[in-house]
ChimeraX commands (.cxc) that place a marker at each C-alpha (Angstrom):
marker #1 position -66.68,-29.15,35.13 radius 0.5
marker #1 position -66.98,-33.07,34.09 radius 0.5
marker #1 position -69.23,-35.51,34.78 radius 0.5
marker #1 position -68.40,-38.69,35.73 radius 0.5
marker #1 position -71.21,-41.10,36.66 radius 0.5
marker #1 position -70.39,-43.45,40.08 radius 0.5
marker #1 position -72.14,-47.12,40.34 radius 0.5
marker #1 position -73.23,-46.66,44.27 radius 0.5
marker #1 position -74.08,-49.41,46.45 radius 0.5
marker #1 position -77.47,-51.11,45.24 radius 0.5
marker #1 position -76.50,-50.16,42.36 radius 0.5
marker #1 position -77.55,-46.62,42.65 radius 0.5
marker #1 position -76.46,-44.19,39.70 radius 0.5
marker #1 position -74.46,-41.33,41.60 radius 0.5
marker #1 position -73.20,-38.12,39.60 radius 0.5
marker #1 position -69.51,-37.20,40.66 radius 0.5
marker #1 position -68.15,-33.79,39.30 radius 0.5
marker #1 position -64.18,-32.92,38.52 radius 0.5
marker #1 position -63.44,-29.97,38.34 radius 0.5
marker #1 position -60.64,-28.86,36.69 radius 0.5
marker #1 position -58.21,-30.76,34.89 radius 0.5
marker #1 position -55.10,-32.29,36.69 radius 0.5
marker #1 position -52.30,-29.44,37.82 radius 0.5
marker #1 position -49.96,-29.02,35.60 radius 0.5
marker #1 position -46.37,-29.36,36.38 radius 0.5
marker #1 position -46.02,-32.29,38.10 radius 0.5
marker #1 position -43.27,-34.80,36.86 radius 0.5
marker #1 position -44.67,-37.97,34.53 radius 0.5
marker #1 position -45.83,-40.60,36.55 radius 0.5
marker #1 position -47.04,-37.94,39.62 radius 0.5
marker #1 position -50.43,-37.75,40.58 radius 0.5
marker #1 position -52.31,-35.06,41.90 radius 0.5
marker #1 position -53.78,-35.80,45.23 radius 0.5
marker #1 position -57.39,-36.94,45.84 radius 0.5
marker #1 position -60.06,-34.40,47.25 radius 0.5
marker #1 position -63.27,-35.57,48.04 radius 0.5
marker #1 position -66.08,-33.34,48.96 radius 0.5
marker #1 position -69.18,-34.39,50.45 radius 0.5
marker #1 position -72.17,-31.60,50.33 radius 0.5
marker #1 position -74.47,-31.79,53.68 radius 0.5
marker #1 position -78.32,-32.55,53.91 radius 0.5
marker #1 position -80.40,-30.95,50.72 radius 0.5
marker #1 position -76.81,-29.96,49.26 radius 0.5
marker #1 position -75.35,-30.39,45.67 radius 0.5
marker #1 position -71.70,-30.34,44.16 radius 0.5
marker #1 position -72.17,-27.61,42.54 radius 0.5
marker #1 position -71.93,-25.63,45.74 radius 0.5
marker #1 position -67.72,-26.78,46.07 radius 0.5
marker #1 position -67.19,-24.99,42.95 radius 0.5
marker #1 position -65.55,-21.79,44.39 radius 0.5
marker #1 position -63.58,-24.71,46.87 radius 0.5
marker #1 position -62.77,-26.57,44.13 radius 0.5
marker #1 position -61.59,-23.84,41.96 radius 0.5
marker #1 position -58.47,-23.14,44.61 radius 0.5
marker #1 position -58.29,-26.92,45.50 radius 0.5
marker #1 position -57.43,-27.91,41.78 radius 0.5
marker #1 position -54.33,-25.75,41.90 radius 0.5
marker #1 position -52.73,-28.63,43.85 radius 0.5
marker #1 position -55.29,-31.35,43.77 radius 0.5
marker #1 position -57.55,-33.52,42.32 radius 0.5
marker #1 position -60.89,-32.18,43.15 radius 0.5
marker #1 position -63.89,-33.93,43.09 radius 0.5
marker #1 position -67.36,-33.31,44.25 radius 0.5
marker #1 position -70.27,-36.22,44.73 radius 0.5
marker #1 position -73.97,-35.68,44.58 radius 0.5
marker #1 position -74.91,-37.62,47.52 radius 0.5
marker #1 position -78.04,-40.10,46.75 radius 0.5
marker #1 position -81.17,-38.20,46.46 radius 0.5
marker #1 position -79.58,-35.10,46.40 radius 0.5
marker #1 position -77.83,-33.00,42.64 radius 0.5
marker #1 position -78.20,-35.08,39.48 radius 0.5
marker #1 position -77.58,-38.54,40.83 radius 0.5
marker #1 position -80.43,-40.74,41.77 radius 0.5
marker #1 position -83.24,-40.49,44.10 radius 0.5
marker #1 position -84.67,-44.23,44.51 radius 0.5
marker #1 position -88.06,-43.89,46.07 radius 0.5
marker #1 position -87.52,-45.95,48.77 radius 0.5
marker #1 position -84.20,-45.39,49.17 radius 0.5
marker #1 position -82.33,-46.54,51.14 radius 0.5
marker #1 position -81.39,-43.42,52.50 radius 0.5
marker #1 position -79.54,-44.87,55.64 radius 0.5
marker #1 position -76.19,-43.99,57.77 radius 0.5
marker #1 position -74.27,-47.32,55.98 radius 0.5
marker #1 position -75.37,-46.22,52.27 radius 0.5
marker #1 position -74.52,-42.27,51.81 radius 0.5
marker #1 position -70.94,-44.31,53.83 radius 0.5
marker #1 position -70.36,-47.17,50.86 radius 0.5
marker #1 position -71.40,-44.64,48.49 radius 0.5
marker #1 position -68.53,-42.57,49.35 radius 0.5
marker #1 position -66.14,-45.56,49.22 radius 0.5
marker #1 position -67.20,-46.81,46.07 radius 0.5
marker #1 position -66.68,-43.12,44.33 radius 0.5
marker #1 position -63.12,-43.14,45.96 radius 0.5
marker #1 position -62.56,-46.57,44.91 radius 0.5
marker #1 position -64.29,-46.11,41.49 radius 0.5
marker #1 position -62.51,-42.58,41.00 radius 0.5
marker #1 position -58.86,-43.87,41.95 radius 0.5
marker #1 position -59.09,-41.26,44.83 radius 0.5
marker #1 position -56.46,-43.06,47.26 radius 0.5
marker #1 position -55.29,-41.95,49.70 radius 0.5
marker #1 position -58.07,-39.28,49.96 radius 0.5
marker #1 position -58.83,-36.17,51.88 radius 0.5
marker #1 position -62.12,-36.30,52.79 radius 0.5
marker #1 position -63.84,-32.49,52.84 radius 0.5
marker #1 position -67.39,-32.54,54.28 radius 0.5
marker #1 position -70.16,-30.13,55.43 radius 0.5
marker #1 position -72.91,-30.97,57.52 radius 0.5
marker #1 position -74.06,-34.90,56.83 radius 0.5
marker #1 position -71.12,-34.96,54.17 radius 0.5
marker #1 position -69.16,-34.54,57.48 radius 0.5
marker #1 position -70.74,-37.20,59.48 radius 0.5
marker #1 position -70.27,-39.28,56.13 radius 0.5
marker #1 position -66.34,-38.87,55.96 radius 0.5
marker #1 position -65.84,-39.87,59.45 radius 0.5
marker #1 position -67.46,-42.97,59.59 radius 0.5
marker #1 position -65.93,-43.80,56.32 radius 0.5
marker #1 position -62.43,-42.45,57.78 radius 0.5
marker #1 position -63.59,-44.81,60.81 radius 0.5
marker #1 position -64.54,-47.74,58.46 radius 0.5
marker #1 position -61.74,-47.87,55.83 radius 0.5
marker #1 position -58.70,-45.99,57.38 radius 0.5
marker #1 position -56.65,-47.48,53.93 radius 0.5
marker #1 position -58.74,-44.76,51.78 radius 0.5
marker #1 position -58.08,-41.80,53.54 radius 0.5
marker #1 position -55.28,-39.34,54.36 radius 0.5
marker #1 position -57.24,-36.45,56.10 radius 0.5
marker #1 position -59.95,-35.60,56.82 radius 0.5
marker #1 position -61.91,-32.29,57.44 radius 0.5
marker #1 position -65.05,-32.07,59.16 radius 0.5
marker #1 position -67.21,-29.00,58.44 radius 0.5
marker #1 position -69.76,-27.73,61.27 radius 0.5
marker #1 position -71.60,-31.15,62.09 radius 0.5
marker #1 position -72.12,-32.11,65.75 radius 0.5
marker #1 position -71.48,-35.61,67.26 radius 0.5
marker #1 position -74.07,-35.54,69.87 radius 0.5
marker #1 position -77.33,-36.72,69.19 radius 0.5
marker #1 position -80.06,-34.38,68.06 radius 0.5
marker #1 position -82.68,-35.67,69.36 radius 0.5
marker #1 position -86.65,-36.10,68.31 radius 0.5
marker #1 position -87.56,-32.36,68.90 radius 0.5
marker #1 position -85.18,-31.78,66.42 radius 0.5
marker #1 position -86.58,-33.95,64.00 radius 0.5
marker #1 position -90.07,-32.34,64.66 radius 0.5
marker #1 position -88.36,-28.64,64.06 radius 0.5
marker #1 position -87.34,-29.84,60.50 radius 0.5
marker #1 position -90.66,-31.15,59.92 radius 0.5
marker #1 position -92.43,-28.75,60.89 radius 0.5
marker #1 position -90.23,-26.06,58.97 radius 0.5
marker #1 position -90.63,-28.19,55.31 radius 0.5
marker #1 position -94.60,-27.32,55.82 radius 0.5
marker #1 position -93.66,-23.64,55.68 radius 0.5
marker #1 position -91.92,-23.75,52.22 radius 0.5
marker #1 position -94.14,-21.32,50.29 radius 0.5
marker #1 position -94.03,-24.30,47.26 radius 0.5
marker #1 position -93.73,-23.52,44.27 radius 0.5
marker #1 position -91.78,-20.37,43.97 radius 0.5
marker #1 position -92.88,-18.02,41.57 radius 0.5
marker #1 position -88.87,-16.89,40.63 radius 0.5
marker #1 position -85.89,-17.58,41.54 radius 0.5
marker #1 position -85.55,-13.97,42.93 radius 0.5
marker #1 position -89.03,-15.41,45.08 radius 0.5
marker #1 position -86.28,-17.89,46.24 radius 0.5
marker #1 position -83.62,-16.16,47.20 radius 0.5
marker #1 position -85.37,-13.65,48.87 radius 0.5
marker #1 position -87.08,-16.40,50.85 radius 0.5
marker #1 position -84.49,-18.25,52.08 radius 0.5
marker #1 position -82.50,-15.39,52.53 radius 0.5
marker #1 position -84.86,-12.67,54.50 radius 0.5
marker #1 position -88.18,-14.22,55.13 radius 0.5
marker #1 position -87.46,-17.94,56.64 radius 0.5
marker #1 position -88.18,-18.03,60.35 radius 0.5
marker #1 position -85.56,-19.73,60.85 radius 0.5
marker #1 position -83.41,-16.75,59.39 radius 0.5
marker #1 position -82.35,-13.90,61.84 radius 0.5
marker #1 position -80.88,-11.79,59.99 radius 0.5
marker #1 position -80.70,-10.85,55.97 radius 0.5
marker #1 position -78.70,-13.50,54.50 radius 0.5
marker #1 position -78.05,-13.73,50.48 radius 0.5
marker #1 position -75.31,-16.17,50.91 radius 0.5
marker #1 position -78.28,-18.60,52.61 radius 0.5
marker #1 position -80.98,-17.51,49.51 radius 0.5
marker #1 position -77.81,-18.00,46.80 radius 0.5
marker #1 position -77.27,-21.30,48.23 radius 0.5
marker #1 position -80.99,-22.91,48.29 radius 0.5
marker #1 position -81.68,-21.08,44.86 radius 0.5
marker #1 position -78.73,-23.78,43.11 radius 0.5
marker #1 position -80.96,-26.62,43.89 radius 0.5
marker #1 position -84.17,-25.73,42.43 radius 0.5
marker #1 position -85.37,-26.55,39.61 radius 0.5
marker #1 position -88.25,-25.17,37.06 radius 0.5
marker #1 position -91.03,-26.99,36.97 radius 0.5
marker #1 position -94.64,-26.26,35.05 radius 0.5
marker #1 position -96.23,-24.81,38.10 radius 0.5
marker #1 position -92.65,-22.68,39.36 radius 0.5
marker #1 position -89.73,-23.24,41.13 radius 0.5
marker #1 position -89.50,-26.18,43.23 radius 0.5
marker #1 position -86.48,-28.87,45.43 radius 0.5
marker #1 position -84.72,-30.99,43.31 radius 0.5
marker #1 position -84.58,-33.31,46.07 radius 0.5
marker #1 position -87.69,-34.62,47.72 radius 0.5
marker #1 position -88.27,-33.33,51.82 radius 0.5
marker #1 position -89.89,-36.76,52.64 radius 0.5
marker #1 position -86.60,-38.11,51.43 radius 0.5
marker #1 position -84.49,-35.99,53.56 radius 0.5
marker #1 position -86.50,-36.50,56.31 radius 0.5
marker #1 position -85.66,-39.86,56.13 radius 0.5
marker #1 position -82.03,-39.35,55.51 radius 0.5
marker #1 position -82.02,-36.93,58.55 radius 0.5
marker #1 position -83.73,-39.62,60.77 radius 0.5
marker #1 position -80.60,-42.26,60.30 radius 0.5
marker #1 position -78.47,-40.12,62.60 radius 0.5
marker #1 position -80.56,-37.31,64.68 radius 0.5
marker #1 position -81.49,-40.14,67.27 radius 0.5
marker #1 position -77.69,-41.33,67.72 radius 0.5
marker #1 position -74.04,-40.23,69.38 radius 0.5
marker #1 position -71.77,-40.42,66.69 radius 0.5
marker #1 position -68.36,-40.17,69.50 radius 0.5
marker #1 position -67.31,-43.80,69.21 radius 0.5
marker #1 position -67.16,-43.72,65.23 radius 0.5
marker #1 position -64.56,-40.25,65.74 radius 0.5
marker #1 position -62.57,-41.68,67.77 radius 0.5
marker #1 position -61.81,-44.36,65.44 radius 0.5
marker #1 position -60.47,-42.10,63.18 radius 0.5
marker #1 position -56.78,-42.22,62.64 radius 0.5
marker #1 position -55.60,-40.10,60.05 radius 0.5
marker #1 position -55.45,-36.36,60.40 radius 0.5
marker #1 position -58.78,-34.23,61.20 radius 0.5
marker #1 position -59.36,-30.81,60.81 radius 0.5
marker #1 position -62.85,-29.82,62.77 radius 0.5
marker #1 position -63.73,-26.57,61.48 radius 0.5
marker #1 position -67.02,-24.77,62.79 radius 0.5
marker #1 position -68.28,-20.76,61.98 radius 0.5
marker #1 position -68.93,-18.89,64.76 radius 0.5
marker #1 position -72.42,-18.64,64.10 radius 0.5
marker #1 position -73.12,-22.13,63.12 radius 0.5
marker #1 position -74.21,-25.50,64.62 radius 0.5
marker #1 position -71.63,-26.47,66.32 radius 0.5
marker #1 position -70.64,-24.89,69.31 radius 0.5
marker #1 position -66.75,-24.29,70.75 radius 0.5
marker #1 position -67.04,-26.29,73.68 radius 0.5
marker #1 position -68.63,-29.47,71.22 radius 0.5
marker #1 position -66.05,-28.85,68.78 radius 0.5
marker #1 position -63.09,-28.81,71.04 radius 0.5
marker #1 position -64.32,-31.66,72.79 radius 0.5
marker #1 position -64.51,-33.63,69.19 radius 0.5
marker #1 position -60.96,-32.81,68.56 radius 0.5
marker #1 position -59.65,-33.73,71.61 radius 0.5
marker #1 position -61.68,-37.10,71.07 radius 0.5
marker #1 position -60.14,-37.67,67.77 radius 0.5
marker #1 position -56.25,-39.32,67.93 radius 0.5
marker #1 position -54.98,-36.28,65.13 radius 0.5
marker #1 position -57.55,-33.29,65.63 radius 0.5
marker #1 position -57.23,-30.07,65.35 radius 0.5
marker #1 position -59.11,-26.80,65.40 radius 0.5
marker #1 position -60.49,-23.75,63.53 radius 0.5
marker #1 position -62.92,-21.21,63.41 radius 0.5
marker #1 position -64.17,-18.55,60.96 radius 0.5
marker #1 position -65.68,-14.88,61.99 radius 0.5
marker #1 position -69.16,-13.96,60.73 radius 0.5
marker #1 position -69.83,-17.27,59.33 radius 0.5
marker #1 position -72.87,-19.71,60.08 radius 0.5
marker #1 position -73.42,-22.87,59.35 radius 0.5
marker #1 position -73.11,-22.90,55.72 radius 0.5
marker #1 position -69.43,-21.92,56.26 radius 0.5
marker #1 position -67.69,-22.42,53.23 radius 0.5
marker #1 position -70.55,-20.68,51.25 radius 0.5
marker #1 position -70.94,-17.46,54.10 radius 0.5
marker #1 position -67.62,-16.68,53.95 radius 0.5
marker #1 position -65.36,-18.26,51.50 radius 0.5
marker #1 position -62.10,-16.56,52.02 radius 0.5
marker #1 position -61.78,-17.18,55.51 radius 0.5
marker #1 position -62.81,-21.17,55.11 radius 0.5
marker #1 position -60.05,-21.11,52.52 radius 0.5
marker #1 position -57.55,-19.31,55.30 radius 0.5
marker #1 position -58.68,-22.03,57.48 radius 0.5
marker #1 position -58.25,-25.43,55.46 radius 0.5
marker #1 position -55.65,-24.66,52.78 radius 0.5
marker #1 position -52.78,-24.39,55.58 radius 0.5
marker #1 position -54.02,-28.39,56.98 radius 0.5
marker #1 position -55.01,-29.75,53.40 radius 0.5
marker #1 position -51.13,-28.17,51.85 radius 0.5
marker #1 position -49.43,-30.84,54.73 radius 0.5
marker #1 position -50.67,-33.30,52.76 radius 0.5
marker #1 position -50.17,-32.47,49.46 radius 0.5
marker #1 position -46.59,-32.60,50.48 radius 0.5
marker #1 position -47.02,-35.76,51.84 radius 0.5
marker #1 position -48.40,-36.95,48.16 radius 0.5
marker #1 position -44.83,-36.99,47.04 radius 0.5
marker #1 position -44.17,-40.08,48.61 radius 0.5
marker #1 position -47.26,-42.13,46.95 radius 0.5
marker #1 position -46.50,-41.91,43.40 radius 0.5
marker #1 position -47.81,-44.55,41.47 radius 0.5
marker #1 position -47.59,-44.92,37.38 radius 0.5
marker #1 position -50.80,-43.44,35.78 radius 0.5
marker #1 position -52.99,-45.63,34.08 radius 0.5
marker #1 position -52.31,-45.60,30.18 radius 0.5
marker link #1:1,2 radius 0.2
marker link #1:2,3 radius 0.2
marker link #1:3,4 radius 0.2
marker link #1:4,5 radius 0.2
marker link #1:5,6 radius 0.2
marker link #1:6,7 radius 0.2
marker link #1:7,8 radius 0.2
marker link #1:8,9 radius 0.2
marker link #1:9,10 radius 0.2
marker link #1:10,11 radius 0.2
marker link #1:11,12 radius 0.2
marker link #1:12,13 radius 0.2
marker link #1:13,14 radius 0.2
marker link #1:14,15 radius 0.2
marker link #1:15,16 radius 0.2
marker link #1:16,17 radius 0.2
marker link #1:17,18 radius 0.2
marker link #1:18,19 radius 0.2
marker link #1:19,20 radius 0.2
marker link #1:20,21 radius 0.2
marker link #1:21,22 radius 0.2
marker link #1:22,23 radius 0.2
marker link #1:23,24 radius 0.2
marker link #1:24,25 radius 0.2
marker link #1:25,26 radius 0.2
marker link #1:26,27 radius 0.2
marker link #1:27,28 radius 0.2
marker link #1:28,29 radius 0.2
marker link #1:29,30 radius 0.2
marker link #1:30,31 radius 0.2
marker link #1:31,32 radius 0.2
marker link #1:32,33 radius 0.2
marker link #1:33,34 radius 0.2
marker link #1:34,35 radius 0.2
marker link #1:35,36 radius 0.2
marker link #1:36,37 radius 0.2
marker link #1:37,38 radius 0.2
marker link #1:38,39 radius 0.2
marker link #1:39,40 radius 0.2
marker link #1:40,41 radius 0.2
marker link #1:41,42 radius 0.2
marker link #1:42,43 radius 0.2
marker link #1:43,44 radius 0.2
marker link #1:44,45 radius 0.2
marker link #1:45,46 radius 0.2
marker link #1:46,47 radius 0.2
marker link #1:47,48 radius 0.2
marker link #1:48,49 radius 0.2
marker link #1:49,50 radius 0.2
marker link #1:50,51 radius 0.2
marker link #1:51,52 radius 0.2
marker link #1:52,53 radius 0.2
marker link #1:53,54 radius 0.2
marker link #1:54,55 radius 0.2
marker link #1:55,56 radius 0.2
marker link #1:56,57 radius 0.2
marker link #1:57,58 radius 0.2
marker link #1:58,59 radius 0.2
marker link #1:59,60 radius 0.2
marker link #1:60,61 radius 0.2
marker link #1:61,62 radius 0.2
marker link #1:62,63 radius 0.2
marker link #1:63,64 radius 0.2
marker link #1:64,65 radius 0.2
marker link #1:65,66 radius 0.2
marker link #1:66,67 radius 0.2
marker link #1:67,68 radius 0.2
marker link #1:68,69 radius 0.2
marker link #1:69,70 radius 0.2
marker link #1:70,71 radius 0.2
marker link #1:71,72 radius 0.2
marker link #1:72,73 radius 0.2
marker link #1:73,74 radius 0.2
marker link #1:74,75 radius 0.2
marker link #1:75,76 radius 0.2
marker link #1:76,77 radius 0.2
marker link #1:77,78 radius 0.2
marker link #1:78,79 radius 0.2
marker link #1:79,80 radius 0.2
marker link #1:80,81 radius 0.2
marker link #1:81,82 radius 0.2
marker link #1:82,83 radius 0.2
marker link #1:83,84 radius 0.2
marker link #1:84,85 radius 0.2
marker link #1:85,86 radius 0.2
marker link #1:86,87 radius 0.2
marker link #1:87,88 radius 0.2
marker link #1:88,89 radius 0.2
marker link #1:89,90 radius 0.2
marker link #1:90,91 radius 0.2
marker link #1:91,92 radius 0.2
marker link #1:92,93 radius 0.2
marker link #1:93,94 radius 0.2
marker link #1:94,95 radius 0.2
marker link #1:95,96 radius 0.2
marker link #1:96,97 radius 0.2
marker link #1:97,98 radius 0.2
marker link #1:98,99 radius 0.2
marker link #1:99,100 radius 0.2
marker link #1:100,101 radius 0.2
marker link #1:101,102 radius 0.2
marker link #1:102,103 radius 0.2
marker link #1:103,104 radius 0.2
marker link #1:104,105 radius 0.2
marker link #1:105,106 radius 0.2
marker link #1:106,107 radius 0.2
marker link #1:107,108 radius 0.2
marker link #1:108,109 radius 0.2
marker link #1:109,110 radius 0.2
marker link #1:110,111 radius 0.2
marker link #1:111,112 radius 0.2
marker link #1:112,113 radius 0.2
marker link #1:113,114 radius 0.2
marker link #1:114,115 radius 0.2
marker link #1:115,116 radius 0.2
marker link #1:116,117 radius 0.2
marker link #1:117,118 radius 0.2
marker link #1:118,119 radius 0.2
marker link #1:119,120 radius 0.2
marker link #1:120,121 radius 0.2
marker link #1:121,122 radius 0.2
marker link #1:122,123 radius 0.2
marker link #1:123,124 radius 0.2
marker link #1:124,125 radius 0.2
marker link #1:125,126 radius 0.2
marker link #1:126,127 radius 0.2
marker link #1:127,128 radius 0.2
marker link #1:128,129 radius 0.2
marker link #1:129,130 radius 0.2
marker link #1:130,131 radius 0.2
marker link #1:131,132 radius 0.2
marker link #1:132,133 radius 0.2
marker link #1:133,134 radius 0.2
marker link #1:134,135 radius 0.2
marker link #1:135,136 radius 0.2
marker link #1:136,137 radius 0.2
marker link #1:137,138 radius 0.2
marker link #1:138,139 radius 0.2
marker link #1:139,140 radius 0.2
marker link #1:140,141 radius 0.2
marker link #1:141,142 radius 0.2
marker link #1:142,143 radius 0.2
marker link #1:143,144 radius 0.2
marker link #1:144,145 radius 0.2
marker link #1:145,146 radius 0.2
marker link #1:146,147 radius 0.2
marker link #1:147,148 radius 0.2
marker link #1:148,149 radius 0.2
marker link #1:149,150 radius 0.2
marker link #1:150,151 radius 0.2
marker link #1:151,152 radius 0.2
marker link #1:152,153 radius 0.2
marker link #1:153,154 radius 0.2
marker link #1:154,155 radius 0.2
marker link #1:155,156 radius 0.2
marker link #1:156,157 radius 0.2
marker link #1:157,158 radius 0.2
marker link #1:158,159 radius 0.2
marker link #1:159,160 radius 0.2
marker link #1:160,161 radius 0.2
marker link #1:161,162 radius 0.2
marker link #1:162,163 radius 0.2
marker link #1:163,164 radius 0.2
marker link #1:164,165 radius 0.2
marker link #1:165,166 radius 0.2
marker link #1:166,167 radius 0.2
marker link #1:167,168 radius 0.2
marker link #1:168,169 radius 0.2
marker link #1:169,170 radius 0.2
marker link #1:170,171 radius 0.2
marker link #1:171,172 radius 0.2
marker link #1:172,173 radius 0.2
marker link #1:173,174 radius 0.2
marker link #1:174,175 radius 0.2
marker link #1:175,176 radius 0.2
marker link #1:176,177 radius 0.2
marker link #1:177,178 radius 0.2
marker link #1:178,179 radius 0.2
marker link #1:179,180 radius 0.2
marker link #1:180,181 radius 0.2
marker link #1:181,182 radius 0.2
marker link #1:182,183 radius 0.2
marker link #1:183,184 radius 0.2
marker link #1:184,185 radius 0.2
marker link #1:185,186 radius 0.2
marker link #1:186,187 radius 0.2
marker link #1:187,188 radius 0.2
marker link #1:188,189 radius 0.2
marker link #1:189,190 radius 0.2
marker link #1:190,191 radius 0.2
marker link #1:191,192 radius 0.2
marker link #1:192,193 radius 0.2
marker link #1:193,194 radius 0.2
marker link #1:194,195 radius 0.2
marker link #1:195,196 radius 0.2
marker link #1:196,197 radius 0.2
marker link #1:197,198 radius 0.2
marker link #1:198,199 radius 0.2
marker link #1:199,200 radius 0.2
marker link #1:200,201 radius 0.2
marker link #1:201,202 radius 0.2
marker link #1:202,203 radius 0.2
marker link #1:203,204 radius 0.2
marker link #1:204,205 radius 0.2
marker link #1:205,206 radius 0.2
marker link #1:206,207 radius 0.2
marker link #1:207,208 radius 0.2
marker link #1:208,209 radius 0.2
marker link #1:209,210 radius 0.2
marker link #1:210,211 radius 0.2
marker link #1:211,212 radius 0.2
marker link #1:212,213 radius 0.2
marker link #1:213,214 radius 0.2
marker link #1:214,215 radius 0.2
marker link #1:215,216 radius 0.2
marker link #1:216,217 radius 0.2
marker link #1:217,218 radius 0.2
marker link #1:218,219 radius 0.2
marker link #1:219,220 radius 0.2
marker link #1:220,221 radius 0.2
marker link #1:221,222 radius 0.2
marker link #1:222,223 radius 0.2
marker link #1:223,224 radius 0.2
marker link #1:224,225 radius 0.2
marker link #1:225,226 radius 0.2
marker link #1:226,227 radius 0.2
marker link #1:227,228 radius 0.2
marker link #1:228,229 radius 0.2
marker link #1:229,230 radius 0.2
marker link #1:230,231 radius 0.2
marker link #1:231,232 radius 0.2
marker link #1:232,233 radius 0.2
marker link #1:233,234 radius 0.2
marker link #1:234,235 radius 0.2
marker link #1:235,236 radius 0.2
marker link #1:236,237 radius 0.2
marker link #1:237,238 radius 0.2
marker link #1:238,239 radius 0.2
marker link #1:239,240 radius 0.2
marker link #1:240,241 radius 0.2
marker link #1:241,242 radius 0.2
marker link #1:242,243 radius 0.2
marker link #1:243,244 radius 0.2
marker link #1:244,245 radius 0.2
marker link #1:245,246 radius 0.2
marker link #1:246,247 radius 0.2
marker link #1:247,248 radius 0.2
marker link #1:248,249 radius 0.2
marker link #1:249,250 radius 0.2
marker link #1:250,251 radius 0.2
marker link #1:251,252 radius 0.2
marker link #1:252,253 radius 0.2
marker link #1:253,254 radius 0.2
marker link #1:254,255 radius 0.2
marker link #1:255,256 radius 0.2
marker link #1:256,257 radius 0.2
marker link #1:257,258 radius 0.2
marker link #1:258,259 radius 0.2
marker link #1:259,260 radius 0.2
marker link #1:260,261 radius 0.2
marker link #1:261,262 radius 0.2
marker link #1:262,263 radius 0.2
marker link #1:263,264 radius 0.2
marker link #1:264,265 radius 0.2
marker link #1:265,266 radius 0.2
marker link #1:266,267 radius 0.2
marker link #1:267,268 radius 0.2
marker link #1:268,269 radius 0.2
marker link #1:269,270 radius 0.2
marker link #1:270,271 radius 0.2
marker link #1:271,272 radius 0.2
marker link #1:272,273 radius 0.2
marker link #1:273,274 radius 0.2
marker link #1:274,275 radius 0.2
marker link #1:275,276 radius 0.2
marker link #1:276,277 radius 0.2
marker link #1:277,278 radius 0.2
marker link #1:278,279 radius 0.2
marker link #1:279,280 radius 0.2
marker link #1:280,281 radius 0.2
marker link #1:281,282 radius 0.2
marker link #1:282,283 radius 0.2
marker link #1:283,284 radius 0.2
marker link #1:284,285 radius 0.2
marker link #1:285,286 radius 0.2
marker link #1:286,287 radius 0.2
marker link #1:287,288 radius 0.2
marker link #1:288,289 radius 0.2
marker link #1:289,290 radius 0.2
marker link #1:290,291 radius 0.2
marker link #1:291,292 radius 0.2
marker link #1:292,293 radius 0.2
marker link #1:293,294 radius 0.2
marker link #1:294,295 radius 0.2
marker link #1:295,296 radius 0.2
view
């Protein structure tokens, strides 16, 4: 995996991560085509690795730490609004010579890729939209996340502490989950007094607040390219909301995985793969016909 540091808007130092090298095989002159994926609210990269690993067999695979969020930077005061986690994105794509992207997000990475996909249709090919809603959230949503930050029992001793944590003893977990307490255990960090975020919750409070309060229908239906709206059965986003997003959306389509929550590509990897790799491989095809010279 490679580093590659991003200059985001405001000048805001953002950490990108490839991958895997370029596939091999294609002819001189080819390239591979762009993958962007966007990690949702307290996310990192890191957690597109096993989705990367598959993705790089045909693509160019890149993951962003979002601002204040991974390795990149977490300005104080931000901003953390709607319009910057969206130019970030276009100036990683732009920075990264990404285009014609697909566009892979979870959660707020999702909610980022449309409104990019709304904003600068030129950038992006597809896009696939991972188990975010459209409808507004509301205030008493906003006061459920607050309210559950206050019963993080910070600092964790362990990273076992952690995992078990997240994974059995959250109220907001009903049943055992190790997939949830694997997935909040890659972004902690060890401090002097334990294990603690490597983000900051005022930060994604803030974050959060930028789109909780708002409909987000008018920015999908901009969307031109093709869209992929992909929810787990136990997740966020319910049927009827999803279906109703793709039949917004000019090119959407729709998919499901079994036994999977909202953290669907981590809860059950094999079936999100059986779900995107069939949209994302109508593309790749499509890459043939945008082959530009490779930079010497």
């Amino acid at each position: 995996m490679r580093r590659i540091d991003v200059t985001g808007t405001g000048g805001v130092r953002l950490a990108a991560w490839e991958f895997a090298d370029p596939p091999k095989g294609r002819a001189e002159g080819e390239r591979a085509p762009g993958v962007l994926l966007l990690h949702g609210l307290m996310g990192r990269a890191a957690h597109w690795a096993p989705t990367a690993r598959w993705l790089a067999e045909r693509h160019r695979a890149v993951g962003l730490d979002q601002r204040g969020h991974g390795r990149s930077d977490k300005p104080a005061e931000g901003p953390y609004t709607r319009d910057a986690y969206v130019a970030d994105a276009e100036a990683a794509i732009e920075q990264l010579g990404l285009a014609p992207v697909t566009l892979v997000g979870h959660s707020m990475g999702a909610l980022t890729a449309w409104q990019l996909a709304a904003k600068r249709p030129d950038l992006v090919r597809a896009l696939v939209i991972c188990d975010m809603r459209a409808s507004a959230l509301g205030a008493a949503s906003q006061r459920e996340w607050e309210d559950w930050f206050k019963t993080w029992p910070v600092p964790f001793a362990t990273l076992s502490d952690v995992r078990k944590w997240f994974g059995e003893d959250d109220p907001w977990v009903e049943r055992p989950n190790p997939a949830r307490g694997e997935f909040f255990a890659e972004v902690m960090a060890e401090r002097a007094d334990g294990w603690r975020p490597v983000f900051s919750r005022r930060q994604m409070l803030q974050s959060r607040a930028t789109w909780v309060f708002d409909a987000h229908w008018d920015e999908l239906a901009q969307v031109r390219c093709p869209t992929l709206v992909l929810r787990g059965l136990d997740g966020e986003l319910g049927r009827a909301e999803a279906q109703e997003m793709v039949r917004v959306l000019p090119r959407g389509q729709y998919a499901e995985v079994a036994d999977a929550g909202h953290l669907v590509h981590y809860d059950q990897p094999e079936g999100w793969r059986a779900a995107v790799e069939p949209f994302l491989e109508q593309f790749a095809e499509d890459s043939q016909d945008d082959r530009e010279p490779v930079p010497s």
